[in-house]
C-alpha positions in Angstrom: 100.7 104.6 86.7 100.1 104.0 83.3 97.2 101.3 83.7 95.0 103.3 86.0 95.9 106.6 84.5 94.6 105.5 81.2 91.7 103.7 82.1 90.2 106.3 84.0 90.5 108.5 81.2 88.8 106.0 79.7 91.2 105.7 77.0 93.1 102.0 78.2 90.6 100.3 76.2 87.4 100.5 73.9 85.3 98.5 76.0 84.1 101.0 79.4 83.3 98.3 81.7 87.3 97.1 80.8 88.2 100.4 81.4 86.2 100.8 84.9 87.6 97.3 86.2 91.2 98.7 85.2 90.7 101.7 86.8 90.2 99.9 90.3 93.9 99.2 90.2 94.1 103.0 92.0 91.7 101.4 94.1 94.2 98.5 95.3 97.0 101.0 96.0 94.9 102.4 98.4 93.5 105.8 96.5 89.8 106.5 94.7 89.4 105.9 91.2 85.7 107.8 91.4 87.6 111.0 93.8 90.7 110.6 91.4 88.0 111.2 88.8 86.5 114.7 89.3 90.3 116.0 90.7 92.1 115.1 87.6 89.8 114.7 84.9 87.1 117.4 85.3 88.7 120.0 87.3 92.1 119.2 86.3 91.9 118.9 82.9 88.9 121.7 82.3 90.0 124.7 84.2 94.2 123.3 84.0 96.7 126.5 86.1 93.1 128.6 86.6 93.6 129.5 90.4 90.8 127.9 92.6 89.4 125.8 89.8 92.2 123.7 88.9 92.5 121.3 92.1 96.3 120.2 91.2 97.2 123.7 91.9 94.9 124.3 95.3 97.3 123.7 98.1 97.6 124.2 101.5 98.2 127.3 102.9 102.2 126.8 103.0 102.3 126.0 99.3 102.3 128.5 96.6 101.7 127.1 92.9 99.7 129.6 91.1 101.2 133.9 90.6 97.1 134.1 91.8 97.2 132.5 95.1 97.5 134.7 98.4 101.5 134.9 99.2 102.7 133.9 102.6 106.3 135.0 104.1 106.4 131.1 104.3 106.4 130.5 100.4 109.7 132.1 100.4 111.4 128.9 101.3 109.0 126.6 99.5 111.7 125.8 96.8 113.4 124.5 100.0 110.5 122.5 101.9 108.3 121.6 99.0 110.1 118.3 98.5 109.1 117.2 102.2 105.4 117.9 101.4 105.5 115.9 98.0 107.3 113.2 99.0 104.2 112.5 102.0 101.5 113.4 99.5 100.8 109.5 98.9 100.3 109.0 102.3 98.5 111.5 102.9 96.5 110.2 99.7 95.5 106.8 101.1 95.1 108.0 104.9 92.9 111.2 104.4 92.5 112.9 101.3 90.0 111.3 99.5 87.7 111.8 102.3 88.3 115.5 102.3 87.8 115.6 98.7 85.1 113.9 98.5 83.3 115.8 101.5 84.6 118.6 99.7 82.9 117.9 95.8 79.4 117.1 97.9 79.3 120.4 98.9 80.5 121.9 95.1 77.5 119.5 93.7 80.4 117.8 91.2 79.3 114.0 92.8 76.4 112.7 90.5 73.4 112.8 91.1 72.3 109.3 91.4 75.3 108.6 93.7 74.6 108.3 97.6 77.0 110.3 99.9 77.0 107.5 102.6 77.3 104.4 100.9 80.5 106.2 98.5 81.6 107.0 102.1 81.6 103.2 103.1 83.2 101.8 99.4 86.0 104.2 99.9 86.6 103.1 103.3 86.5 99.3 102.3 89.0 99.7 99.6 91.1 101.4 102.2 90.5 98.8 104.4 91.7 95.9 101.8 94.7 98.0 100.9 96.1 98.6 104.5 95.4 94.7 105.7 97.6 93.6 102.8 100.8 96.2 102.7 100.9 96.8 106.2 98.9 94.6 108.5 99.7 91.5 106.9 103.6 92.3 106.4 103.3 92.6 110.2 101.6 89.3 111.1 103.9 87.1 108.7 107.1 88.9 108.7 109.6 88.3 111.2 110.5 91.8 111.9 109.2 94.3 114.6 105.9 95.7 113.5 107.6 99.3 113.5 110.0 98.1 110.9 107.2 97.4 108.7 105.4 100.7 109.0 108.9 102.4 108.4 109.2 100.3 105.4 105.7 101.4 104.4 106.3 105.1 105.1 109.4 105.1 103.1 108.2 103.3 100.4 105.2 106.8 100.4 107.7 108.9 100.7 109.7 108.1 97.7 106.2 107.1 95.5 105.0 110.8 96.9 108.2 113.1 95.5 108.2 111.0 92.2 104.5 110.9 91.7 104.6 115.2 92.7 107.5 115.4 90.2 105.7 113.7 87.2 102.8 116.0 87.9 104.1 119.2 88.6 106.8 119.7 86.1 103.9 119.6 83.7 102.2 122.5 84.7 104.5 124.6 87.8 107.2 125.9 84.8 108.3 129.4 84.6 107.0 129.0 80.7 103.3 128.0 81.4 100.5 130.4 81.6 98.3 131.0 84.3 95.3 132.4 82.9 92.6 133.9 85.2 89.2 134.4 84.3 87.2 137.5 83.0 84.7 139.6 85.3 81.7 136.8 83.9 83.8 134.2 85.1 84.5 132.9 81.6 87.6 132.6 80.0 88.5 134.2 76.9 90.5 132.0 74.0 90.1 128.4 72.9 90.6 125.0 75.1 93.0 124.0 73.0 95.3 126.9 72.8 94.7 127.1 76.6 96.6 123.5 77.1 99.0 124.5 75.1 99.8 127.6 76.6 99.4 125.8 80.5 101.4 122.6 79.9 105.3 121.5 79.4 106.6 118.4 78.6 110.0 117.0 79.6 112.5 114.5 78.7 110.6 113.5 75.1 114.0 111.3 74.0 114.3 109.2 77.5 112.3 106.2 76.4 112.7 104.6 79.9 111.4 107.3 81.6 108.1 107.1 79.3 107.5 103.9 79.5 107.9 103.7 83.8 105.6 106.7 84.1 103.1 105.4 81.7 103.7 108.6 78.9 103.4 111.2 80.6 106.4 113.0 79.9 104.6 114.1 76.8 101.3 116.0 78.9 101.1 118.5 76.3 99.8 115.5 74.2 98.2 114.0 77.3 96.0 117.1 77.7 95.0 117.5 74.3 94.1 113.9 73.6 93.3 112.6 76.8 90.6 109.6 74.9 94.0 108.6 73.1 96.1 105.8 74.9 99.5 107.1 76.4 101.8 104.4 74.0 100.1 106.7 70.7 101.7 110.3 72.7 104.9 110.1 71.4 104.4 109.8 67.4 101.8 112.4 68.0 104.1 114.8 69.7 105.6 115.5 66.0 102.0 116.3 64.6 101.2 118.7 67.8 104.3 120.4 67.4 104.2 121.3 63.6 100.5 122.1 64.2 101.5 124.7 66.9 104.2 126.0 65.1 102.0 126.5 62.1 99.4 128.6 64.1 102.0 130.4 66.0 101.0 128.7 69.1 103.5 127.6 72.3 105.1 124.2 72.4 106.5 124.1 75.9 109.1 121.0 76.0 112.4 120.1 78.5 114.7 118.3 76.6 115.4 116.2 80.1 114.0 115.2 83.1 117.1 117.1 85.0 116.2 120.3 83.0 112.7 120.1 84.1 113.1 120.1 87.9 116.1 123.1 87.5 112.8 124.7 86.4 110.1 124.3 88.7 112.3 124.7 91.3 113.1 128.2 90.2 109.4 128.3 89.9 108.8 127.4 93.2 110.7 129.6 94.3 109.8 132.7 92.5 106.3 131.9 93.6 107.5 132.6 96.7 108.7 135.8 96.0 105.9 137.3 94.0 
């Protein structure tokens, strides 16, 4: 979490071609470090909780996490069945997604320029390739266990990646505190960057040291989204700095003082998403 995370920011080291080598190690757990990219860093990061622009908030029809987003009865149990969906979204992830996306930013014109459709096509299929042959198909040569043992062992090691990967990410944004701006009739929006992150992000838990450290700093995504050049172990003396500075220009500091605190919250998000 943290490795990747911070080297594709390009903030893991000084050195890019360090930080492009590092960032394959999304590569080896079966995702796209180039798909992962565009998602999270330009449309993520850019346009963060703006409805249709913000790919971390574009979900499937039965998922509801923007006040903007065309309601569904179904979204009235989403606080109920959302943990299902996020605990398969790393499966989903290393199966299919990053084909989708990547079809998907063709056709937006976000892939660059010099880069050929086909042969980013093949590289993400040979990574996948690699990844599958060594945590499923070799587990099922060498291990003496049925084969379906392993692919339940697989699946269930997804599923509980998934929901705690979906938590991390969520809780920074899906929070009855956090804004979600929409833009004016010119498509533009109004305000600075910087107050916009500030106004769309949360963080959670900023005393658990634990909890920092095994998800790579990201508690602290209000510092994350600010500074994303700065490496993740510098987020937490900053968090003092950010938060006078916000308080001094009368601007929101979203914060959970725990990680149970947090997920009371987006639940009731969730779920008044669903209701709106």
């Amino acid at each position: 979490m943290g490795i990747m995370h911070d080297a594709i920011h390009g903030s893991y080291s000084k050195n890019k071609r360090i930080n492009k080598i590092m960032g394959y190690t999304l590569n080896l757990i079966g995702a796209n470090s180039n798909v992962w990219r565009i998602q999270h860093n330009v449309l993520h990061h850019t346009f963060t909780n703006i409805n249709e622009a913000d790919d971390d908030i574009n979900a499937p029809f039965f998922l509801r996490f923007s006040p903007h987003a065309k309601r569904n009865r179904l979204h009235r149990f989403q606080f109920i069945y959302a943990w299902f969906f996020y605990s398969l979204s790393t499966f989903f992830w290393v199966t299919t997604k990053d084909f989708v996306r990547l079809n998907r930013y063709r056709k937006l014109g976000l892939l660059p320029v010099k880069e050929n459709f086909r042969r980013t096509l093949a590289t993400i299929a040979g990574w996948k390739l690699l990844y599958f042959s060594y945590a499923l198909v070799l587990p099922m040569i060498i291990v003496p266990v049925a084969p379906w043992l392993i692919f339940l062992a697989f699946l269930c090691m997804h599923m509980i990646t998934g929901l705690l990967i979906s938590m991390v990410f969520q809780m920074a944004h899906i929070m009855p505190d956090t804004s979600f701006p929409i833009p004016n009739n010119q498509g533009d929006m109004e305000g600075d960057w910087h107050a916009h992150q500030l106004a769309t992000t949360c963080n959670f838990s900023p005393r658990n040291n634990l909890l920092s450290w095994l998800i790579g700093g990201l508690n602290y995504q209000v510092e994350h989204h600010l500074l994303p050049n700065i490496c993740h172990v510098h987020y937490k003396k900053l968090s003092t700095i950010v938060k006078s500075t916000a308080e001094e220009f009368k601007l929101p500091y979203h914060v959970k003082s725990t990680f149970s605190l947090a997920l009371r919250d987006h639940t009731r998000m969730l779920r008044e998403l669903g209701k709106a």
